[in-house]
C-alpha positions in Angstrom: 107.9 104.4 -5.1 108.9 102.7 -1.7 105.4 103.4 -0.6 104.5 100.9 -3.3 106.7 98.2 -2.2 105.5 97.8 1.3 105.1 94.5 2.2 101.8 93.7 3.7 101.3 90.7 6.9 98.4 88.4 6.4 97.0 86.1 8.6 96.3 82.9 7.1 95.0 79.4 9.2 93.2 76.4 8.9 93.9 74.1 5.3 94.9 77.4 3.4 97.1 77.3 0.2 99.7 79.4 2.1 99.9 77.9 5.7 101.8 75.5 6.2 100.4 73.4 8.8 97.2 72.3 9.8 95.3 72.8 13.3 92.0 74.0 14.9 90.0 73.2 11.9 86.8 72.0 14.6 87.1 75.7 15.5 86.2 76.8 11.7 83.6 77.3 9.7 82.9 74.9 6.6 81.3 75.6 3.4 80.0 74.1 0.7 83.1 72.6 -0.2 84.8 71.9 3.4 86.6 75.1 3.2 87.5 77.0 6.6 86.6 80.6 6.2 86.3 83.4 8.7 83.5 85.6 9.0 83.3 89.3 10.2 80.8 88.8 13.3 83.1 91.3 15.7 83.0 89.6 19.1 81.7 86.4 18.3 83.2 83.3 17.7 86.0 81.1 18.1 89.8 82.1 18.9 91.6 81.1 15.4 95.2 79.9 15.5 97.0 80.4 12.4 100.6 82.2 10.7 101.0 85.7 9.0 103.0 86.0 5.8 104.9 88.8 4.9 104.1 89.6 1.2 105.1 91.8 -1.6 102.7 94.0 -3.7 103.1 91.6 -6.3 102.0 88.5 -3.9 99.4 90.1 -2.6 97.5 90.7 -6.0 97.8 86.9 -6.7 96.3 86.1 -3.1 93.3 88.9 -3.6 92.7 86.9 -7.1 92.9 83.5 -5.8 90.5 84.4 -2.8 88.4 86.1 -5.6 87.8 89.5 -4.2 86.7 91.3 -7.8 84.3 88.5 -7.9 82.8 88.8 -4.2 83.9 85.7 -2.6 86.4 87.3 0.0 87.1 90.9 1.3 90.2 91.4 2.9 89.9 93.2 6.0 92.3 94.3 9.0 92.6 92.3 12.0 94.4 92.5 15.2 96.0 89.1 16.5 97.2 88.1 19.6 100.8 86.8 19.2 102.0 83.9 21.0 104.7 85.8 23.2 101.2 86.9 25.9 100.2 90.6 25.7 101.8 91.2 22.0 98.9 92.1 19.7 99.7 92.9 15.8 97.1 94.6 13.6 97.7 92.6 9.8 95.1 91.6 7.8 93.1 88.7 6.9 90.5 87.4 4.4 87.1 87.0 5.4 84.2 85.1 3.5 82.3 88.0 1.9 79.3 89.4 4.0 76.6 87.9 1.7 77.4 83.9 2.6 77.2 85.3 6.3 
């Protein structure tokens, strides 16, 4: 039952419902609609600055339906992130624009 409860850390950035702030969005890549989205290209890309949420089971089954990962839009995936203190790295997780609008 505890095992359950574990909260999981999410990395969110750019104009995201959860973030709170806005920055970096020339860094980003924009789709259809002007949304920022990450893609999975390992070792490519931009440095992305952002926050990580703590959520509960519960939160994180709203987030996976609102980034629509039954219907293919997102995929969740870990990530590890630098924090700002240098040489602190954190493995959370993140959602990435599904493989297929790569």
């Amino acid at each position: 039952m505890l095992a359950a409860m574990k909260p999981t850390f999410i990395f969110t950035y750019g104009a995201g419902t959860v973030k709170y702030s806005f920055s970096n969005h020339r860094l980003l890549v924009y789709g259809l609609y002007h949304i920022p989205f990450l893609l999975n290209f390992p070792d490519r890309g931009h440095h992305v600055f952002g926050e990580i949420c703590v959520i509960s089971p519960v939160a994180l089954a709203r987030m996976d339906e609102l980034e629509g990962l039954s219907r293919g839009h997102y995929e969740r995936l870990l990530i590890e992130i630098e924090l700002e203190e240098k040489g602190k790295v954190l493995e959370v997780e993140a959602y990435y624009r599904h493989q297929i609008y790569a």
